[in-house]
MISE-582244 format. One record per atom (N, C-alpha, C): x, z, y; residue in three letters; residue number from 1. Coordinates in steps of 0.001 Angstrom, whole numbers, plus 500000, padded with zeros to 6 digits. Example, Ala and Ser with C-alpha at 12.3 -4.5 7.8 and 13.67 -1.06 7.14 Angstrom:
% residues 2
c1 c3 c2 type seq
513190 507800 494310 ALA 1 $
512300 507800 495500 ALA 1 $
513200 507800 496700 ALA 1 $
512850 507080 497750 SER 2 $
513670 507140 498940 SER 2 $
512900 507870 500030 SER 2 $
END
This chain:
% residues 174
c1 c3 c2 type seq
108976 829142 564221 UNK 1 $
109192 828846 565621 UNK 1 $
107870 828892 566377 UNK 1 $
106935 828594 565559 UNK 2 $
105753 828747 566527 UNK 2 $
105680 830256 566585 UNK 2 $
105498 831270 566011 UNK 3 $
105420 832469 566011 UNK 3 $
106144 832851 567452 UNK 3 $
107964 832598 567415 UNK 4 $
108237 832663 568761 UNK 4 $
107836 832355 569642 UNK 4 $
106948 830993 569550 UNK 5 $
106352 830304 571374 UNK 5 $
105116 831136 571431 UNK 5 $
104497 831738 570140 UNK 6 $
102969 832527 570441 UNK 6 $
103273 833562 570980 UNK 6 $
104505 834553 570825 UNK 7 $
105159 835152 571724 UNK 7 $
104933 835147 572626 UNK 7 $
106114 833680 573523 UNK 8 $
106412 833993 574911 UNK 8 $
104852 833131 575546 UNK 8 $
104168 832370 574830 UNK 9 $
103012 831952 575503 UNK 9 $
101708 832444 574524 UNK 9 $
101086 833378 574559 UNK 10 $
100071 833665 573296 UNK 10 $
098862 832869 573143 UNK 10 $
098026 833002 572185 UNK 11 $
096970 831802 572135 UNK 11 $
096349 832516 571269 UNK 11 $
095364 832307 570820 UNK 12 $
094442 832643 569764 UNK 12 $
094039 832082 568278 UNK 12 $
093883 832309 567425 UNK 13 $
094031 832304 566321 UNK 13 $
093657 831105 566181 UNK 13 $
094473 829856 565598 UNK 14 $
093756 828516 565143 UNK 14 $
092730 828690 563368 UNK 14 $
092498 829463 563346 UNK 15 $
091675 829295 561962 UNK 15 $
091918 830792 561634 UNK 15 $
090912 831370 560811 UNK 16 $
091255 832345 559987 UNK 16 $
092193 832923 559056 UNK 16 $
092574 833408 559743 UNK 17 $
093743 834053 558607 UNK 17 $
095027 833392 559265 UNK 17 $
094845 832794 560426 UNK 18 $
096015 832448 561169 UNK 18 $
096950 833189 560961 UNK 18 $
098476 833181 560754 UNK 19 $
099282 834606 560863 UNK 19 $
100786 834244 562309 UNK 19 $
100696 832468 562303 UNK 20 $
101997 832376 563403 UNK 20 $
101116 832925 564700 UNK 20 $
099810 832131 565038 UNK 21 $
099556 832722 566285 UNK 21 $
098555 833647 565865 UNK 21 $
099135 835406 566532 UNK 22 $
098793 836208 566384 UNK 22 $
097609 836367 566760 UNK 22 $
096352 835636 567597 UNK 23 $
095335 836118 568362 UNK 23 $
095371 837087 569352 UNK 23 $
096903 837509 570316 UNK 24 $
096551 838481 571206 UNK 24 $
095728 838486 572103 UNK 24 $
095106 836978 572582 UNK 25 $
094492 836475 573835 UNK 25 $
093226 835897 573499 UNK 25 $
092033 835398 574268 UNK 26 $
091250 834531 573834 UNK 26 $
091835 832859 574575 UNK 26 $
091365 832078 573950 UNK 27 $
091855 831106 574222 UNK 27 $
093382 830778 573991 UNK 27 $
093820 828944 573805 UNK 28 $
094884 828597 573703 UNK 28 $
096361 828989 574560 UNK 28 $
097703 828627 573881 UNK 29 $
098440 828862 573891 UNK 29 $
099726 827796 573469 UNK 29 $
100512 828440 573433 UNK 30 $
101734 827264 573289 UNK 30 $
101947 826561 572055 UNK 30 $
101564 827169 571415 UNK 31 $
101217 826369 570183 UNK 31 $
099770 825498 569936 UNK 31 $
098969 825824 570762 UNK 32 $
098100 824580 570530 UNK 32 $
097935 823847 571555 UNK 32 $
099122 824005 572345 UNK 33 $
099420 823137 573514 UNK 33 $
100347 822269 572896 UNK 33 $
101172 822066 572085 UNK 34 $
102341 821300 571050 UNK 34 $
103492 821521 571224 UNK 34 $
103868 823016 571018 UNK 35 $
105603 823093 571152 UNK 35 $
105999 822175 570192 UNK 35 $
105551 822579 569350 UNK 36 $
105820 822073 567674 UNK 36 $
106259 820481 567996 UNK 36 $
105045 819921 568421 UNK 37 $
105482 818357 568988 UNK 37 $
106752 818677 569537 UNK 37 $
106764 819489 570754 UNK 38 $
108009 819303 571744 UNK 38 $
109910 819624 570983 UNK 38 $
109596 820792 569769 UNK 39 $
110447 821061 569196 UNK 39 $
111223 819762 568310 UNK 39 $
110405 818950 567828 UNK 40 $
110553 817922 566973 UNK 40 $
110876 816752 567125 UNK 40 $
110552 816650 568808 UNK 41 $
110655 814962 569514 UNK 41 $
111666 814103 569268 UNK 41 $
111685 813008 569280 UNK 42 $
113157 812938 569047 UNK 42 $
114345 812064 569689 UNK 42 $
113591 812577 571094 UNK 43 $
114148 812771 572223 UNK 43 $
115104 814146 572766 UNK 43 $
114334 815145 571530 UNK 44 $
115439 816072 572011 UNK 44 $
116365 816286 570545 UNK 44 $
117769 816659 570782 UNK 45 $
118961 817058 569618 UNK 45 $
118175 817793 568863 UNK 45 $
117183 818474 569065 UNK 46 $
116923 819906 568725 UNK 46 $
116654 820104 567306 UNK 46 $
115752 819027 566366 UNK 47 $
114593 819414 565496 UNK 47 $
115615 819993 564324 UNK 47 $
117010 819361 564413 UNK 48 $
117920 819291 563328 UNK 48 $
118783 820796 563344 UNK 48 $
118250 821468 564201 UNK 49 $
118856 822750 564182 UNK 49 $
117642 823779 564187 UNK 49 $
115939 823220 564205 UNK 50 $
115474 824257 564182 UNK 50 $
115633 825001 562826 UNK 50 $
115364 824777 561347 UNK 51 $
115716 825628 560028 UNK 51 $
116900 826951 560264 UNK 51 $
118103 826417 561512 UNK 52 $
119234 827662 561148 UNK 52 $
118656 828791 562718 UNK 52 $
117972 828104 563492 UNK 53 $
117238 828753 564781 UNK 53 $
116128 829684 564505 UNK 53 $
115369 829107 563664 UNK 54 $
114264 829991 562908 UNK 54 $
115262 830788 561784 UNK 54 $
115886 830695 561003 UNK 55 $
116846 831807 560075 UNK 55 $
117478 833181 560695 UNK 55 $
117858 832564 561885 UNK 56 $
118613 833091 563147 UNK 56 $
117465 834534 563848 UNK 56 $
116542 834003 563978 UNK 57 $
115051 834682 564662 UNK 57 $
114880 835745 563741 UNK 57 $
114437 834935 561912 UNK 58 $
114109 835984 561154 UNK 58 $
115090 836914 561110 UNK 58 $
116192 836866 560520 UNK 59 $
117501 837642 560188 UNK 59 $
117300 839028 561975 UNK 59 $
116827 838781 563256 UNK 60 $
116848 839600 563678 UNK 60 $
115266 840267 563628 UNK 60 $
114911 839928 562881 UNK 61 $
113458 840571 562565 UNK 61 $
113666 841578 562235 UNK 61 $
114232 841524 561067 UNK 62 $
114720 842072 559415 UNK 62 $
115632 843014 560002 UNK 62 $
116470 842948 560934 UNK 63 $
117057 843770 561217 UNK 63 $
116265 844831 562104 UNK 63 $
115378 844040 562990 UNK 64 $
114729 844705 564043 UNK 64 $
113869 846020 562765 UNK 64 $
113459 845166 562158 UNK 65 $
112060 846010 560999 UNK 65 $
112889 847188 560202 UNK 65 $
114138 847023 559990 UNK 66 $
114772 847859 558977 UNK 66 $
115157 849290 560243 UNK 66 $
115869 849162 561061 UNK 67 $
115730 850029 562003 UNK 67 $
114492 850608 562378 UNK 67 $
113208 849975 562397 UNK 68 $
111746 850676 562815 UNK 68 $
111391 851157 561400 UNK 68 $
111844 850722 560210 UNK 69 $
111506 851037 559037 UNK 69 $
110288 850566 559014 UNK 69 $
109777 849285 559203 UNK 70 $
108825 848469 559107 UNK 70 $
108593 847795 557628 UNK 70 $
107801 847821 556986 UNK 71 $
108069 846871 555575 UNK 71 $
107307 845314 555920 UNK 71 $
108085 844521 555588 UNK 72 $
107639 843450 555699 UNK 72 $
107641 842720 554362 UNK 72 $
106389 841851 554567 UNK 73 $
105687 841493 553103 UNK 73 $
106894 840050 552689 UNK 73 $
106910 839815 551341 UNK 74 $
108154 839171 551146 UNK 74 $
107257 837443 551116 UNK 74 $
106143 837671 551663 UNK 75 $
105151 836369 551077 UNK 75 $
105100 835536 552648 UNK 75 $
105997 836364 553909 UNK 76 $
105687 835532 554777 UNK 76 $
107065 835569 555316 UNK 76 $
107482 834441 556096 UNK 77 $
108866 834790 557748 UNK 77 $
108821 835985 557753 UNK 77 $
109642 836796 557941 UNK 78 $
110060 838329 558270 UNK 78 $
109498 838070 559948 UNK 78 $
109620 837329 561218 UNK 79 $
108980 837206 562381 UNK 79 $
107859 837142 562384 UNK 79 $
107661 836134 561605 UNK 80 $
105551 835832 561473 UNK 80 $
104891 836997 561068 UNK 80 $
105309 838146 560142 UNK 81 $
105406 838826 559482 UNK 81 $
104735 840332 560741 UNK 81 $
105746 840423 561614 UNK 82 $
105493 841491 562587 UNK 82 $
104516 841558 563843 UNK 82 $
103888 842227 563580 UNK 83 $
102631 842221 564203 UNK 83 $
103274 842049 566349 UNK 83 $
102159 841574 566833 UNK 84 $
102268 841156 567985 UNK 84 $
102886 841937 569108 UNK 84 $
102968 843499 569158 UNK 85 $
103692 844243 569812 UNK 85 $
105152 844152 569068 UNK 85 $
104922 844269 567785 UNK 86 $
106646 843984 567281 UNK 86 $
107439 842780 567913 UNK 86 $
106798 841660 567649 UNK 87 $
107263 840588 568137 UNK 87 $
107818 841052 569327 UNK 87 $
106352 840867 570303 UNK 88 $
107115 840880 571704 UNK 88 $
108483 841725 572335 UNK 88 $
108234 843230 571302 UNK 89 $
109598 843815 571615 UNK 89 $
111428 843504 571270 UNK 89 $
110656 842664 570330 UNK 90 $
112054 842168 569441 UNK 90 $
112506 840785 570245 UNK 90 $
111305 840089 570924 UNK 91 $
111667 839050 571667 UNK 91 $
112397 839062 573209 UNK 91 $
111796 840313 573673 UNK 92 $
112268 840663 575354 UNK 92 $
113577 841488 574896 UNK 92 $
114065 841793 573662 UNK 93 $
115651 842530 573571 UNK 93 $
116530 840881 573073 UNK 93 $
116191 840121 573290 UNK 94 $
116727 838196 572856 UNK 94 $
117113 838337 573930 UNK 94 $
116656 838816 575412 UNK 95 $
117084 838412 576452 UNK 95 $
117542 839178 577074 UNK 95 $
118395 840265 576552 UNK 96 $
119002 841330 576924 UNK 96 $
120818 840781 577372 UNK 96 $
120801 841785 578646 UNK 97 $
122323 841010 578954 UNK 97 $
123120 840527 577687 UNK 97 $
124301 840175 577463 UNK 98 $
125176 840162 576614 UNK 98 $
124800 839720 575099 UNK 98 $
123723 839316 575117 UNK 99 $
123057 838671 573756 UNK 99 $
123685 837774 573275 UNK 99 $
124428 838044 572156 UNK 100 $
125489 836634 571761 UNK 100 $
124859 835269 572111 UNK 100 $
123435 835268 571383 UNK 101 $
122617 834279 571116 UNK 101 $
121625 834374 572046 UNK 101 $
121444 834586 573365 UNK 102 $
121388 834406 574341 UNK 102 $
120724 833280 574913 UNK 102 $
121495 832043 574943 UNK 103 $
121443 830568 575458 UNK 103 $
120841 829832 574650 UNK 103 $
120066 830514 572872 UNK 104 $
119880 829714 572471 UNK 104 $
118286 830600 572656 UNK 104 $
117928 831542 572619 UNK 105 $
116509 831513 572946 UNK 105 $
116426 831536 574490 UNK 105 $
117034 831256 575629 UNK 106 $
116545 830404 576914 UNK 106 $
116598 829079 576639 UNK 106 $
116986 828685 575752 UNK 107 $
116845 827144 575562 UNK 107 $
115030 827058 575017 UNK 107 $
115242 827687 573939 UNK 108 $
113898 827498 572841 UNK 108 $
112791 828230 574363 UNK 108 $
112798 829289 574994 UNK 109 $
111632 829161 575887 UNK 109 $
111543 828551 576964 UNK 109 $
112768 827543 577621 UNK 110 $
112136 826739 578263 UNK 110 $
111227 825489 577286 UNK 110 $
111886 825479 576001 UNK 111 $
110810 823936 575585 UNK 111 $
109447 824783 575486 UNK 111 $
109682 826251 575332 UNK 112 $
108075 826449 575528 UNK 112 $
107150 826254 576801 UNK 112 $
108293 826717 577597 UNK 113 $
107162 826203 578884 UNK 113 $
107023 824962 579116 UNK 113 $
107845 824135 578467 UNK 114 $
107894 822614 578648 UNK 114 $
106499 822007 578087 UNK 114 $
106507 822454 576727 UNK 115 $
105343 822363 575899 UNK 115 $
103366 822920 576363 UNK 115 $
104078 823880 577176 UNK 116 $
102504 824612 577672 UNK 116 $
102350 824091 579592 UNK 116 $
103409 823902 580360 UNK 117 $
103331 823520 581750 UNK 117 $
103152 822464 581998 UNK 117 $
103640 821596 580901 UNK 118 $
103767 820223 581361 UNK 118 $
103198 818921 580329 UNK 118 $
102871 819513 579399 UNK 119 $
102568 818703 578313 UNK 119 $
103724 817302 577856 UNK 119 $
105541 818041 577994 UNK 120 $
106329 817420 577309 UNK 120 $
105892 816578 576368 UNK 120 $
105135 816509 575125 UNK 121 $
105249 815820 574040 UNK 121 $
103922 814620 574543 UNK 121 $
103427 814478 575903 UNK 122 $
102989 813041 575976 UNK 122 $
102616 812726 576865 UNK 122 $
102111 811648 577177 UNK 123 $
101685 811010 578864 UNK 123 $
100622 812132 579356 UNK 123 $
101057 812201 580561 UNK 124 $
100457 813691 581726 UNK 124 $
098705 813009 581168 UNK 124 $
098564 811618 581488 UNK 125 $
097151 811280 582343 UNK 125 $
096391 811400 580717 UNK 125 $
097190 811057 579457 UNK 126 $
096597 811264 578430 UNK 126 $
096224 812455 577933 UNK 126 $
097605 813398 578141 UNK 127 $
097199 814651 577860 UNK 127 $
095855 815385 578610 UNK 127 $
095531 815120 579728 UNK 128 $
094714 815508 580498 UNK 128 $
093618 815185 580084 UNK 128 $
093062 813921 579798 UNK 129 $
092030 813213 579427 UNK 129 $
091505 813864 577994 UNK 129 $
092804 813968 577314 UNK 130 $
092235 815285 575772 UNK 130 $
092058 816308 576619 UNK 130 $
092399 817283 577509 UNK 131 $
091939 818444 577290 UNK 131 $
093251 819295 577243 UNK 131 $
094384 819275 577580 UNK 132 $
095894 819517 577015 UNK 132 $
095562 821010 577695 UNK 132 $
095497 822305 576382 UNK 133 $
095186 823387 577375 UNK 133 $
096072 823790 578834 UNK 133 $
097340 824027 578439 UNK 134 $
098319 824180 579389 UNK 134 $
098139 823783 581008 UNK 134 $
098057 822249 580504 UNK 135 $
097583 821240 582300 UNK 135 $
096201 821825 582454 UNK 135 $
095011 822075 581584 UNK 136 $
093951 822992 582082 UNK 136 $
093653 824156 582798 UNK 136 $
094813 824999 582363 UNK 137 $
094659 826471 582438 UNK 137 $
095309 826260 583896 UNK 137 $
096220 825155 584302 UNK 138 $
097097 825267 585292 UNK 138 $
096283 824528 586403 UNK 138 $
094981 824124 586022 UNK 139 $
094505 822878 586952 UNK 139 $
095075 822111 587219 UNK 139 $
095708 821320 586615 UNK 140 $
096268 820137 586939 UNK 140 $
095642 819048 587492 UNK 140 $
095968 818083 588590 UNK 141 $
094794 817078 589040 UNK 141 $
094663 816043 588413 UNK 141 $
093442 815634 588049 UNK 142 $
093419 814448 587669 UNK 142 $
093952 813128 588225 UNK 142 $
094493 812139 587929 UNK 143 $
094539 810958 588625 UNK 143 $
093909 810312 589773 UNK 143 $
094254 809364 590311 UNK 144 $
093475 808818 591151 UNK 144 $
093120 807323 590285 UNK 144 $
091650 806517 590014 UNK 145 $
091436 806125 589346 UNK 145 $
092644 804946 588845 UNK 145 $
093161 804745 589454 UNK 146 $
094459 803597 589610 UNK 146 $
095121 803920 588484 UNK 146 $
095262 805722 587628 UNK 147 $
096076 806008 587059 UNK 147 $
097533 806797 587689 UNK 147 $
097278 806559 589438 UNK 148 $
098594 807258 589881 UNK 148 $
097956 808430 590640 UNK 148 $
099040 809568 591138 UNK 149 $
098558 810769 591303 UNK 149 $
099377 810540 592927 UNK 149 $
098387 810471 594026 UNK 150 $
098402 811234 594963 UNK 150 $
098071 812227 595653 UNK 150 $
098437 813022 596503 UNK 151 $
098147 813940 596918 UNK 151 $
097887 813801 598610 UNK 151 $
096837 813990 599052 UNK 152 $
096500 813639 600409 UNK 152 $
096474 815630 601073 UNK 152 $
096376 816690 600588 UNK 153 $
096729 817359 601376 UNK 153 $
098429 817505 601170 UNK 153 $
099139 818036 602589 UNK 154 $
100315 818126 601974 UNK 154 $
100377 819757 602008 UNK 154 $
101848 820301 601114 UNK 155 $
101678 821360 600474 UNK 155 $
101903 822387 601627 UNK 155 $
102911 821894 602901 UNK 156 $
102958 822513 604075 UNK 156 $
101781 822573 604671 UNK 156 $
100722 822027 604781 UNK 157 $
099687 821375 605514 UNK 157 $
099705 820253 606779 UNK 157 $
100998 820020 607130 UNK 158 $
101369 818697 607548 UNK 158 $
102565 817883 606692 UNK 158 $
102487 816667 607092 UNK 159 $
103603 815910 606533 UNK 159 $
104971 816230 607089 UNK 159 $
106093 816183 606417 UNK 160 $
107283 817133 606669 UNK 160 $
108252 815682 607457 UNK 160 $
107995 814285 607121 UNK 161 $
108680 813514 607648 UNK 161 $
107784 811888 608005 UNK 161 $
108503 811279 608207 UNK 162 $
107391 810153 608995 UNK 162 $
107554 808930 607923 UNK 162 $
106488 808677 607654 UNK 163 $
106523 807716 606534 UNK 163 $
108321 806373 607024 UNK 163 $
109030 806069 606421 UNK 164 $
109377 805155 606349 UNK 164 $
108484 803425 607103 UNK 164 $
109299 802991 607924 UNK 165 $
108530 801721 607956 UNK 165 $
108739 800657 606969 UNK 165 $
109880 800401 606134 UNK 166 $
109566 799864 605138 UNK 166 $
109320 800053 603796 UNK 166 $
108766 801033 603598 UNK 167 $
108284 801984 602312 UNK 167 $
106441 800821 602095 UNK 167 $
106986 800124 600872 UNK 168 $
105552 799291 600602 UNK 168 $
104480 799910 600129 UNK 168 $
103101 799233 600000 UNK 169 $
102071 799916 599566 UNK 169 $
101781 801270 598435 UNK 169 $
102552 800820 597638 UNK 170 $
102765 801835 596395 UNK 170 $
103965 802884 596443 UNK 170 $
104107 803136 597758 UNK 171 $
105206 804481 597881 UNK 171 $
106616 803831 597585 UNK 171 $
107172 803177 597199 UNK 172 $
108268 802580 597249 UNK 172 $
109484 802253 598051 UNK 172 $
110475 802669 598779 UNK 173 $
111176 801870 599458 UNK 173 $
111464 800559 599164 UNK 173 $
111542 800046 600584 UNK 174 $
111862 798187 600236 UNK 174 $
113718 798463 599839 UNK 174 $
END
């Protein structure tokens, strides 16, 4: 499964001889942003179906590879297995109209963007404070020292409505 999120978000090789994330890019990616966390949480249904989701992935590898007449080595995932243009082609035909299985890789890449946009698997102000590549790459703002995040320009460049008069100090309605 990470192989798939290095896919749809690429990153660069965590160690030598890396083989899930392919190194197409310099710098991090969705996997060392923590899909893996996000896949596993257990907050989401999910972790208990990734083994037949990843089976599901390979099995169209294997199919993808036998049609390209690709040999794939029997020592790794038949996905992990296919080099980074393979992947990606075998991944953008997942989202081809009429894809039985369809709904289940738009499911698996939104937790990727969940995992790389937002830093799903933990507190925003913590993730930030490590370094969470994703909220980096995206500039995310830091806090205001309080720990809460306001924003004093607005995104229109004026305010769109008039503060509430009984809206208390901390943004709240009374």
């Amino acid at each position: 499964m990470g192989a798939f999120a290095d896919t749809l978000i690429p990153g660069e090789h965590r160690f030598p001889g890396d083989q899930v994330c392919a190194g197409a890019v310099t710098g991090p990616g969705a996997v060392q942003a923590g899909v893996i966390d996000v896949m596993n949480s257990p907050q989401l249904p999910l972790a208990p179906l990734l083994p037949e989701i990843a089976a599901l992935l390979d099995a169209r590898a294997v199919a993808y590879a036998a049609v390209r007449l690709i040999w794939l080595s029997p020592s790794r995932p038949p996905f992990v297995d296919l080099s980074f243009s393979h992947r990606t082609d075998l991944v953008s035909g997942l989202f081809g109209s009429g894809d039985l299985d369809e709904p289940v890789w738009q499911v698996m890449s939104l937790i990727v963007g969940i995992a790389f946009d937002t830093a799903g698997q933990s507190d925003t102000a913590a993730a930030l404070a490590q370094g969470h590549p994703g909220l980096a790459w995206l500039r995310f703002p830091e806090p205001d020292p309080d720990g809460l995040w306001r924003f004093g320009d607005f995104s229109y460049g004026r305010p769109l409505a008039a503060l509430h008069p009984a809206t208390t100090p901390s943004g709240s309605p009374a």
